[in-house]
C-alpha positions in Angstrom: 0.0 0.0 0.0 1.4 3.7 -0.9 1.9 5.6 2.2 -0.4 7.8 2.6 1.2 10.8 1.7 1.4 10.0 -1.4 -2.0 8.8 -2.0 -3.3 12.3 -1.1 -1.7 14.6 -3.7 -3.4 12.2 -6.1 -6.4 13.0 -8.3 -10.0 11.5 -7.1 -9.5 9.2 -10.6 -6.1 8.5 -9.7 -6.6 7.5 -6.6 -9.9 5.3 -7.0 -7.6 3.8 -9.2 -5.6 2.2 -6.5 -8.6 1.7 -4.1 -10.4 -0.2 -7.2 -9.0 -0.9 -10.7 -11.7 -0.7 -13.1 -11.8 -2.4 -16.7 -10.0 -1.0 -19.1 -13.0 -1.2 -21.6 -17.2 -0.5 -20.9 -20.1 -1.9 -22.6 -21.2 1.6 -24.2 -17.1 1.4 -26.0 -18.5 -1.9 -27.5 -21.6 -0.5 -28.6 -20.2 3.0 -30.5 -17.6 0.4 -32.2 -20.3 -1.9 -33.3 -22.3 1.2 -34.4 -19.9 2.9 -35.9 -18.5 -0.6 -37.9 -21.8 -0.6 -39.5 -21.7 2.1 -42.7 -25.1 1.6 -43.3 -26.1 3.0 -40.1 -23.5 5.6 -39.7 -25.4 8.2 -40.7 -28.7 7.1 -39.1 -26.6 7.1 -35.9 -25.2 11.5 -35.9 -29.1 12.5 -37.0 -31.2 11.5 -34.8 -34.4 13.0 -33.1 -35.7 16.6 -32.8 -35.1 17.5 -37.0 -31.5 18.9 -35.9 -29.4 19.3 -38.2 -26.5 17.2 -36.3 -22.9 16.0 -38.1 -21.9 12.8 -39.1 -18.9 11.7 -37.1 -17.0 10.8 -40.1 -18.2 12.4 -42.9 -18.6 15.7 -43.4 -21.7 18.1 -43.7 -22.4 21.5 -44.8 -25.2 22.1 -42.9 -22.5 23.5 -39.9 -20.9 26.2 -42.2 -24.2 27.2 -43.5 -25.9 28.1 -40.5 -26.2 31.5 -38.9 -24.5 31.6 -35.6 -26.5 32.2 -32.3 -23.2 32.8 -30.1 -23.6 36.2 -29.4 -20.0 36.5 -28.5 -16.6 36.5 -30.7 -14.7 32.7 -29.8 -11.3 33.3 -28.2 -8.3 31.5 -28.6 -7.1 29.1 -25.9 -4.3 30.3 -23.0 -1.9 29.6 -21.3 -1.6 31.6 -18.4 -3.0 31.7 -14.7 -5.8 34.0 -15.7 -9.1 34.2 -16.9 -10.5 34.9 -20.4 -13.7 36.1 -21.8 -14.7 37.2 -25.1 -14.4 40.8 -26.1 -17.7 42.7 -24.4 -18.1 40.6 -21.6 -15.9 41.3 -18.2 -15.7 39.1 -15.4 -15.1 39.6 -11.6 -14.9 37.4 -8.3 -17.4 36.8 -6.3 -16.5 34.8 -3.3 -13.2 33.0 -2.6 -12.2 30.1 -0.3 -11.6 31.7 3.2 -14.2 34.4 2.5 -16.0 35.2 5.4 -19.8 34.6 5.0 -20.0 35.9 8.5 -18.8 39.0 10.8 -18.1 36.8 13.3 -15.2 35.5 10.7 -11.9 37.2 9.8 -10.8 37.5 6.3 -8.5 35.1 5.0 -5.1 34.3 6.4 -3.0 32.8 3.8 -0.2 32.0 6.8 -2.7 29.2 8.0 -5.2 28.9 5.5 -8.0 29.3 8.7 -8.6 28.4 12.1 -10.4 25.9 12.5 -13.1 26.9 14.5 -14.1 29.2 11.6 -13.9 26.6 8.7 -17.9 26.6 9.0 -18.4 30.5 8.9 -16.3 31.0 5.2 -16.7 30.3 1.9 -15.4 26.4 1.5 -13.0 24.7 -1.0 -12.9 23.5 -4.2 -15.9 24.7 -5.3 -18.3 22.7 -8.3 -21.8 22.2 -9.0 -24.3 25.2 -8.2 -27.3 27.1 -8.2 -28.8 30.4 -7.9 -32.5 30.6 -6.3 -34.8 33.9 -5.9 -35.9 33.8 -2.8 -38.1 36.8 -1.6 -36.3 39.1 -4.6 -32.9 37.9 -3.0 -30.5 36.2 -5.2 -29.1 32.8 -3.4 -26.7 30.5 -4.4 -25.8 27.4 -2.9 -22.5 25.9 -4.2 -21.0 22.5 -3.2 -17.7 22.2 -1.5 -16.2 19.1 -3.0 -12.9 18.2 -1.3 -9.6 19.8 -0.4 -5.6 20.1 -1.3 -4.1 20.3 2.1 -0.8 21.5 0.7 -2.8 24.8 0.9 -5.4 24.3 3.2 -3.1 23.3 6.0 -0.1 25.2 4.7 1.8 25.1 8.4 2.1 21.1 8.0 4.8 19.6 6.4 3.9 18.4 2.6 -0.3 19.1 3.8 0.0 15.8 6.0 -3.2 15.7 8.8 -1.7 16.0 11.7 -4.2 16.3 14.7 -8.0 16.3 15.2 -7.9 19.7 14.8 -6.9 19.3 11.1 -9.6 17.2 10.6 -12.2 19.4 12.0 -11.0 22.2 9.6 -11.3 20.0 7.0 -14.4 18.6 7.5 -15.9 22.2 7.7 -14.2 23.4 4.7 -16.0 20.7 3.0 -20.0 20.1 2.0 -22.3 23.0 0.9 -22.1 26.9 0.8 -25.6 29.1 0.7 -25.1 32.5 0.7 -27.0 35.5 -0.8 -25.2 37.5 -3.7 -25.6 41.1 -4.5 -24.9 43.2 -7.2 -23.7 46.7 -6.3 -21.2 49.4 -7.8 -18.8 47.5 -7.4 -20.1 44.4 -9.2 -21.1 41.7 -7.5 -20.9 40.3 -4.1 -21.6 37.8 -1.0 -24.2 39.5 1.5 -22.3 39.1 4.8 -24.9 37.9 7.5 -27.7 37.3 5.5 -30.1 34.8 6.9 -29.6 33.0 4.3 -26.6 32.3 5.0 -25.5 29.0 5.7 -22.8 26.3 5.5 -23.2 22.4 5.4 -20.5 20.3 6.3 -19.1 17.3 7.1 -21.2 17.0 10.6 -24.0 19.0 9.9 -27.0 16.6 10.8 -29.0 15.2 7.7 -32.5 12.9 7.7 -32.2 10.1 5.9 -35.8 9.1 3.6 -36.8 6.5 0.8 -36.6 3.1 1.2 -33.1 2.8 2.7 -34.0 4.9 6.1 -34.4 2.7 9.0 -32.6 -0.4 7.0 -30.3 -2.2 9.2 -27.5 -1.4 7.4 -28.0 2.4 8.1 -27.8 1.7 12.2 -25.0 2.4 13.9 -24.4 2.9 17.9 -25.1 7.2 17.4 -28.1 6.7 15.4 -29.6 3.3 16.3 -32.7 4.1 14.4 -30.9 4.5 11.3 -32.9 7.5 9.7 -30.2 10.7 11.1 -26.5 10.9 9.3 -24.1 13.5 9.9 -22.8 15.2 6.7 -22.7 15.3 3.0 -19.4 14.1 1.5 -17.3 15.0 -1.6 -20.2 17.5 -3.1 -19.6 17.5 -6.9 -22.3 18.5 -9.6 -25.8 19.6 -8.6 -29.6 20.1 -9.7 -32.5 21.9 -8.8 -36.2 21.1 -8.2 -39.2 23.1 -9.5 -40.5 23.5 -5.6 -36.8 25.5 -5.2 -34.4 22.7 -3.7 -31.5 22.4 -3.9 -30.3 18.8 -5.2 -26.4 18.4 -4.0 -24.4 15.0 -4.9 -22.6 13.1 -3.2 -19.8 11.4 -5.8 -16.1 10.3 -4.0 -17.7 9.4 -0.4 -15.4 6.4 0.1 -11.8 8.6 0.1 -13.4 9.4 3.7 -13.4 6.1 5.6 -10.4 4.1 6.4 -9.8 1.6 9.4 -7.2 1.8 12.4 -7.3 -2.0 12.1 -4.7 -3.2 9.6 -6.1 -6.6 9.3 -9.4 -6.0 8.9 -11.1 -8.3 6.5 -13.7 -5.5 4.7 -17.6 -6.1 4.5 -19.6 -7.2 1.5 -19.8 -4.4 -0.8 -17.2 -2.1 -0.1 -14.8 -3.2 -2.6 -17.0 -2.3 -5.4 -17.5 0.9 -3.9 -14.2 1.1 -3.3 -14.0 1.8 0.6 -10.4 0.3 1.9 -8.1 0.1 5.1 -7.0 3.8 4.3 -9.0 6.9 3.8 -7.7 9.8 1.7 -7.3 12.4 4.6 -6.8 9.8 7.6 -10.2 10.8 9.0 -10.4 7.7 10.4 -7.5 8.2 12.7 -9.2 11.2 14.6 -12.6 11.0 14.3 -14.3 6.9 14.9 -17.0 8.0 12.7 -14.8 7.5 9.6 -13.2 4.0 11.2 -14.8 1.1 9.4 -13.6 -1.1 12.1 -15.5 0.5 14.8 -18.4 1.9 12.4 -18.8 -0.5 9.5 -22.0 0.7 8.8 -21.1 4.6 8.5 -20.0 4.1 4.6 -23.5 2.9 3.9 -24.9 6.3 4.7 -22.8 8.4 2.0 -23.1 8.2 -2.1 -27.0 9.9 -1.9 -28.6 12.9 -3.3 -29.1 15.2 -0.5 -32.2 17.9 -0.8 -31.3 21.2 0.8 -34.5 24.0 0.8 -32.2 27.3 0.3 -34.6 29.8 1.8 -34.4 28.3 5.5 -31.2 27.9 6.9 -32.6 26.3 10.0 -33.7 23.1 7.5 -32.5 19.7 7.8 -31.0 18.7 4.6 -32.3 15.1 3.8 -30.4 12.5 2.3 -33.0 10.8 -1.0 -31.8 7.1 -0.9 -34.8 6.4 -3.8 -32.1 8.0 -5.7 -29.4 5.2 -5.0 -26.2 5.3 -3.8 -23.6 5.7 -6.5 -20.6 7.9 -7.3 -23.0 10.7 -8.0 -22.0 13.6 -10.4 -25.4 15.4 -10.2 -28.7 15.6 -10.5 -30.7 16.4 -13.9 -34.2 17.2 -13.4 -37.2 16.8 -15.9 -40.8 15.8 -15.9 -43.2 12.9 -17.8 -45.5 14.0 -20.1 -47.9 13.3 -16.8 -45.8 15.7 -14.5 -43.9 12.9 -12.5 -40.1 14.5 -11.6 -37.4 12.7 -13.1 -33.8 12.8 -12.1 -31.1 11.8 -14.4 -27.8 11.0 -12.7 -24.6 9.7 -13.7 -22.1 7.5 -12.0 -18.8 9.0 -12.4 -16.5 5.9 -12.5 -15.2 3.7 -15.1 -17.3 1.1 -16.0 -20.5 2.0 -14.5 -23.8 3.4 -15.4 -26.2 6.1 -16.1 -29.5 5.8 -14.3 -32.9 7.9 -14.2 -35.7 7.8 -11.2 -39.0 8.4 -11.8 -41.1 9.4 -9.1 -44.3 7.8 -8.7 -46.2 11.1 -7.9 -47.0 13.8 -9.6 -45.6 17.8 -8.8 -48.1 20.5 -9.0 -47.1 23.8 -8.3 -48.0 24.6 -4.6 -48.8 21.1 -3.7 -47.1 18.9 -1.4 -43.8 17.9 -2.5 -42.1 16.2 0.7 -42.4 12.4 -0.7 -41.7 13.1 -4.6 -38.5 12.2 -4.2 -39.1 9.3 -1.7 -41.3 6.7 -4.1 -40.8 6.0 -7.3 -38.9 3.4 -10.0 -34.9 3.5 -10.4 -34.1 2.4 -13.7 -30.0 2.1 -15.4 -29.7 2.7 -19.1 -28.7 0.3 -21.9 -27.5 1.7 -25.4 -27.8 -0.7 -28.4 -26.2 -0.6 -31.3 -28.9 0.3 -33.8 -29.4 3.7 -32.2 -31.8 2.6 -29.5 -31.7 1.8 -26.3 -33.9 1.4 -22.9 -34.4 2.2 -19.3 -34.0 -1.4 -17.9 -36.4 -0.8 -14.1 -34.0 -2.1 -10.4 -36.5 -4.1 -9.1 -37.1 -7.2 -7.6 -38.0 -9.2 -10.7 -34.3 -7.7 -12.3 -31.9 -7.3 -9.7 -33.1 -9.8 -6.8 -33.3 -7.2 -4.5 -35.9 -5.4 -2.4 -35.9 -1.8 -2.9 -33.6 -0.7 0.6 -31.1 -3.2 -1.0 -31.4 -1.7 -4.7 -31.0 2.2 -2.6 -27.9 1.0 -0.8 -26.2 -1.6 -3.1 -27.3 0.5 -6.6 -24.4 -0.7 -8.3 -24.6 -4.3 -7.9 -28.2 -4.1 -8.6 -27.6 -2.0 -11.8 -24.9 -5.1 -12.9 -27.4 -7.2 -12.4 -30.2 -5.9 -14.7 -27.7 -5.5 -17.1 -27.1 -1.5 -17.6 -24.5 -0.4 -20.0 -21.1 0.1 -18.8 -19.8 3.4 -19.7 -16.8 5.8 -19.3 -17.4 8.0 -16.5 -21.0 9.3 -16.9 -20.4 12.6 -15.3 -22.7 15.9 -15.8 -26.2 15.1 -17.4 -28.1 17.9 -19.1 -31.8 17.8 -19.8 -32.6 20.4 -23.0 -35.4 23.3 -22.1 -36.7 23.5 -25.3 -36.7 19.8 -26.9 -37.3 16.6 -25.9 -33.5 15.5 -25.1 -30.8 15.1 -22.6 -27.3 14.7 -22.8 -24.3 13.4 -20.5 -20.5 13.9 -20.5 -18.5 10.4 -20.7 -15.2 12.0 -19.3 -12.9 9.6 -20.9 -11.0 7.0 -19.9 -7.7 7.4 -18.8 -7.0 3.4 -18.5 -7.4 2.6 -21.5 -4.5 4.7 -23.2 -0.9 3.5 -25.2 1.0 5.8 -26.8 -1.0 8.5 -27.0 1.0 10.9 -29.5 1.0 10.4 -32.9 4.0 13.1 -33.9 5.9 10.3 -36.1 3.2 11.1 -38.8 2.2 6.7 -38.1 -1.6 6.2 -38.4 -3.1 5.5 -34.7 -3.8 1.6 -35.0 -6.5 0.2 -32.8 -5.5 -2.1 -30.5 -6.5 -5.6 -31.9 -9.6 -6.6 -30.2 -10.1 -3.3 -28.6 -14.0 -2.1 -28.2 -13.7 1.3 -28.8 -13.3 3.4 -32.3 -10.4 5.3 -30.4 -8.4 2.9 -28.4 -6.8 5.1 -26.2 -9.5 7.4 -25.3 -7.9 10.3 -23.6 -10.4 13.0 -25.2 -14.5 12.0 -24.2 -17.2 12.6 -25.6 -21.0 13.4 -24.7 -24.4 11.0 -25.7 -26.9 12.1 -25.9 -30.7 10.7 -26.3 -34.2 11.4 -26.8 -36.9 9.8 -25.3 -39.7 8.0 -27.2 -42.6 10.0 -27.6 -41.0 13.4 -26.1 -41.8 11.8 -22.7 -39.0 11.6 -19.9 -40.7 9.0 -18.4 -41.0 6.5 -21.4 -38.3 3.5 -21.2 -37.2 3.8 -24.6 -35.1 5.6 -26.2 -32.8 6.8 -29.3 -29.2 8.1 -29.2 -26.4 9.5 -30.7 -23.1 11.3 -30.0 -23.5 14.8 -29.9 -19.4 15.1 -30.0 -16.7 13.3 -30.1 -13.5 15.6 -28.4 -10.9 15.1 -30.1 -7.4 16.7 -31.6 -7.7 17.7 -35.7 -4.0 18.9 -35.5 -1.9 15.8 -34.7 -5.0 13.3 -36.5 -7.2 13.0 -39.5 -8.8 10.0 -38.3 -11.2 9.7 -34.8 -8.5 10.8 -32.5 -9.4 14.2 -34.7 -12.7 13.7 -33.2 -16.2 14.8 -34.9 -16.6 17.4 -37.6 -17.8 20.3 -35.0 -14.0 20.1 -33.7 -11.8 22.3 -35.3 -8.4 23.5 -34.8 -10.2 26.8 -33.1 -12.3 25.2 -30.6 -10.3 21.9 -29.5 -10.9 20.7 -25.8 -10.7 17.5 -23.5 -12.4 15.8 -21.3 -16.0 17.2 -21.1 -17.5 17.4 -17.1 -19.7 19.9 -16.4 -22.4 20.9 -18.5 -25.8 22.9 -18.9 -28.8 23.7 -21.1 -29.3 27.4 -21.2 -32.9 28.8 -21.8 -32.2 28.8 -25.6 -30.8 25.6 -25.7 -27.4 26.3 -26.1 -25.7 23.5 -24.1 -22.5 24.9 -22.1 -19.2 22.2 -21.5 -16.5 22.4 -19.2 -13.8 20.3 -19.4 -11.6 18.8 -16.6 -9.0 17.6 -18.5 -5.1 17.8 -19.2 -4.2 21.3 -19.2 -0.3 20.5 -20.6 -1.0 21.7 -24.0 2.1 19.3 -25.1 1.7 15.5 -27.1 -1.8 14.5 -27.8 -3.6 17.6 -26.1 -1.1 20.3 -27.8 -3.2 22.9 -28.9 -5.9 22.6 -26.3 -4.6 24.9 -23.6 -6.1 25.4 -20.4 -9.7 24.0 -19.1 -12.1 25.7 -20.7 -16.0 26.6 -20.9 -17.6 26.3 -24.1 -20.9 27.1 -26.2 -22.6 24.2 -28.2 -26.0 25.0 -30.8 -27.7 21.1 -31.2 -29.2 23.1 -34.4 -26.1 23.7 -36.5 -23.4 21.4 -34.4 -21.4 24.5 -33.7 -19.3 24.5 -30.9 -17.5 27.6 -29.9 -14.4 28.6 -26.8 -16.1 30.7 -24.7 -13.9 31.3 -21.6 -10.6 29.5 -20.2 -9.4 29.2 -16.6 -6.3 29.8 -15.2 -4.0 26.8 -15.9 -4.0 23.9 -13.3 -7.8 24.5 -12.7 -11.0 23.1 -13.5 -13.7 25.2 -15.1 -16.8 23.7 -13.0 -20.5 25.0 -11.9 -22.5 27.3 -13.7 -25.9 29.2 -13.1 -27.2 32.5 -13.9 -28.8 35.2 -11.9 -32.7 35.6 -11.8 -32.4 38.3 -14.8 -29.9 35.8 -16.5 -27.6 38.7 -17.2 -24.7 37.3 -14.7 -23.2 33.8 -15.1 -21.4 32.4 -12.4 -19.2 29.8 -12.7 -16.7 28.0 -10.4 -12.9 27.9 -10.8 -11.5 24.7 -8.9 -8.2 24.1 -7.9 -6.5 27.0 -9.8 -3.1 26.9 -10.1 -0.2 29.8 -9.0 -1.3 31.7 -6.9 -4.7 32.4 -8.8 -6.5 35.0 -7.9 -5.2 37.3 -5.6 -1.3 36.4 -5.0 -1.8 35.8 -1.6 0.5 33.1 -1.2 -2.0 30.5 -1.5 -4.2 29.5 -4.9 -8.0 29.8 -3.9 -10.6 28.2 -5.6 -13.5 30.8 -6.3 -16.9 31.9 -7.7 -16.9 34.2 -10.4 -19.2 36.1 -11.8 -19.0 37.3 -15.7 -21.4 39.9 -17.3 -22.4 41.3 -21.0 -20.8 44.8 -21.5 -23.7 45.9 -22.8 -26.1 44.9 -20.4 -27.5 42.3 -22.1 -28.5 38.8 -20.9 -26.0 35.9 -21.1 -28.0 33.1 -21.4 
């Protein structure tokens, strides 16, 4: 076992890695090889649904370079740098930055320590992602998740970031989970509203109910909460959703870097492997606090991976944790309705080699009505793509899985496997289109599956023999997407294609070039984050390699782009400062501000203050104008 210094300066992927090698190859890289083997169907497969006008991966079409652009901004190149870039006419500012106090009771930043500990819970977290912006009473509220830390920087006074103390875990633990705060926009652009009462931060112990059909399961018990239906904390926060009743839908995605045992030997409980839960946690939690020791508390691990449901405009509310849901590697939470009004969430498993899955509640929302148990009852289905374009929601039930349904909410994964879901590369954001009857989800890539990855020689990239996948080492992703049959979110069938295939037109003329909507001006890696705007204009942001050397020369740093389904244009639209991810986006109530989140920013991005600081920005039209 690497000590665990070492472990910790990995990346989440990198590090799940270790905890739980996953195949090098998924169902879904079967099926777009099969698909894409079959000429006659190639074209079927890139124009599907809606009447878009959509590309053909391999051909060509003029439909792209014929149509009039709806970007109403001027692409820019990619960078370099540690700073940010926006089109000409637009300007950007911060918002809020990690160590920001939320609070008066707070003092502004310290980069000498990073924070006390005891005020980790009254500032603006780390590392932040997934987010949205509510109007609550005319205020503007965003809540933002937290999703983990770099202790290099957040516990600067300790050697090489190690966790030293209980105190270090405390810090951590509250610099982790959920920030709600109100924003306002002043002369001075925008800004946090210190002591609103909307104020709020959710954290690693902030008490959670636990609902659906896992609460009160005896795998939920443990000696502090016998009853099994009260958890403390929300756990590695990454993308997010909304409700129509204004909730807030966080996800929980990395929850098993958290738990570890103090007993060397111990011989780890059904499950946990595939989850991958082992004898060592990511930030030695489990050496401070016996919550996170799996040999004293074996059952605490089966109370993370959930959608949790926060209500923005009460900060006294008890988040509750949606176990109908399932517990997965969560990415976030996509949120649609059936042509009958029954809420559907979309949600992606972000690991290699799992699945995509959609709940469907059993009720049906009406505006003002009682929502409380919409989320609580209903049918959890995993998706399975076929090769002739089609594909179905295959239901976790009994009859499929072998399980009762507290089983299928805690053991999702095994349950999915069972039915028979398609296996994909790291189903991250999903997106769910305002304005037609389709949805969309990233598929990262897959950083296993790569050999030599450069292809400067001028040799043709060969397959490897046997290998599933049109591009055998698939370092760039892509993003599905599908519409449902009839226009209804809630039938289980479906058709699909591939919206784009990432890719790098510079160094290949094959698919490593990736689809005909990549050009040489708007190359990227790695698609994560993504939303639908009220156009339809579906924003990426990548999470990706930011080296802009070998295969990913000419890609610069992460970046946010601008996609029209109508014409298959793609456009640059901002880049981050090198080393981070460009992650979370919503807009304000007059959708004339975006904000967007800058993770992990490298240098010492954005102030100089000695330590980087992952932040919230906030970018505007100079004109006035809305954004999108």
């Amino acid at each position: 076992m690497k000590d665990i210094n070492e472990t910790r300066h990995l990346s989440w992927d990198d590090w799940d890695e270790l905890q739980r090698p996953a195949p090098e190859t998924t169902d879904f890289d079967k099926v777009v090889d099969t698909a894409l083997s079959r000429r006659g169907f190639l074209s079927g497969m890139f124009a599907l649904g809606s009447g878009a006008a959509v590309f053909n991966l391999m051909g060509s079409t003029s439909a792209q370079a014929q149509a009039v652009s709806r970007f109403p901004f001027t692409p820019i190149p990619i960078q370099t740098d540690y700073d940010i870039h926006v089109p000409d006419g637009y300007s950007w500012q911060i918002v809020a930055r990690w160590g920001d106090p939320l609070f008066s009771d707070a003092p502004e930043f310290d980069p000498a320590t990073g924070g006390a500990p005891e005020h980790a819970t009254r500032v603006f977290g780390e590392n932040t992602d997934g987010m949205e912006l509510f109007d609550v009473n005319g205020a503007q509220v965003i809540a933002v998740n937290h999703e983990y830390v770099n202790t290099d920087e957040n516990l600067p006074q300790n050697a090489d970031g190690a966790v030293l103390s209980a105190d270090d875990v405390i810090k951590l633990q509250g610099l982790q989970g959920v920030t709600v705060m109100e924003v306002a926009q002043g002369a001075d652009g925008w800004a946090v509203v210190k002591d609103s009462p909307y104020n709020r931060r959710i954290t690693h112990n902030t008490e959670m109910r636990i609902a659906g059909p896992a609460a009160g399961h005896d795998m939920l018990k443990t000696e502090a909460d016998p009853d099994g239906v009260l958890a403390l904390g929300t756990f590695n926060n990454c993308g997010a959703g909304r409700t129509p009743w204004g909730t807030y839908l966080t996800c929980e995605e990395n929850f098993n870097g958290y738990f570890g045992s103090t007993d060397a030997a111990l011989e780890l409980p059904d499950g946990f492997s595939r989850y991958g839960i082992g004898l060592e946690g990511r930030y030695a939690y489990e050496k401070f606090d016996p919550r996170f020791d799996i040999s004293k508390n074996p059952n605490e691990p089966h109370r993370a991976g959930y959608v949790v449901e926060i209500d923005p405009s009460d900060a006294s509310s008890t988040p509750v944790k949606r176990t109908a849901l399932g517990r997965i590697k969560h990415e976030n939470a996509a949120f649609a309705l059936t042509a009958a009004g029954n809420p559907v969430i979309y949600m992606g498993d972000d690991e290699r080699g799992e699945f995509m899955y959609k709940f469907v509640s059993s009720g049906v929302y009406v505006e003002g009505g009682d929502t409380e148990g919409l989320l609580d009852d209903g049918q959890l289905y995993v998706a399975k793509f076929e090769t002739d374009g089609t594909g179905a929601w295959l239901p976790l039930d009994e009859a499929t899985t072998g399980m009762d349904p507290a089983m299928v909410a805690i053991h999702t994964r095994m349950a999915a496997s069972a039915a028979g879901g398609t296996t994909m590369d790291r189903p991250e954001w999903v997106a769910v289109s305002p304005v037609r009857a389709e949805a969309y989800c990233c598929l990262t890539n897959n950083s296993r599956r790569a050999a030599d990855f450069t292809n400067k020689g001028g040799d043709p990239v060969v397959p490897v023999e046997g290998s599933p996948n049109p591009r055998a080492e698939n370092r760039y992703g892509q993003i599905v997407r599908w519409y449902p049959a009839g226009g209804d979110h809630g039938a289980e069938k479906f058709t699909w294609d591939l919206y784009v295939m990432a890719g790098n037109p510079l160094l290949h003329d094959d698919a490593y070039g990736g689809s005909d909507n990549i050009t040489a001006g708007n190359m990227f890696n790695s698609p994560d984050g993504m939303q639908i705007d009220q156009n339809g204009l579906v924003w990426i942001q990548t999470d990706g390699n930011d080296s802009n050397e070998d295969g990913f020369e000419g890609m610069g740093n992460n970046q946010m782009l601008v996609g029209d389904p109508v014409s298959g244009e793609i456009q640059r639209f901002m880049t981050g400062p090198k080393g981070s991810e460009v992650t979370g986006l919503t807009w304000s109530s007059d959708r004339k501000t975006a904000f967007v989140g800058i993770q992990h920013p490298g240098g010492m991005w954005p102030d100089g203050s000695g330590l980087p600081r992952s932040s919230v920005i906030a970018v505007t039209r100079d004109d006035g104008e809305m954004i999108g």
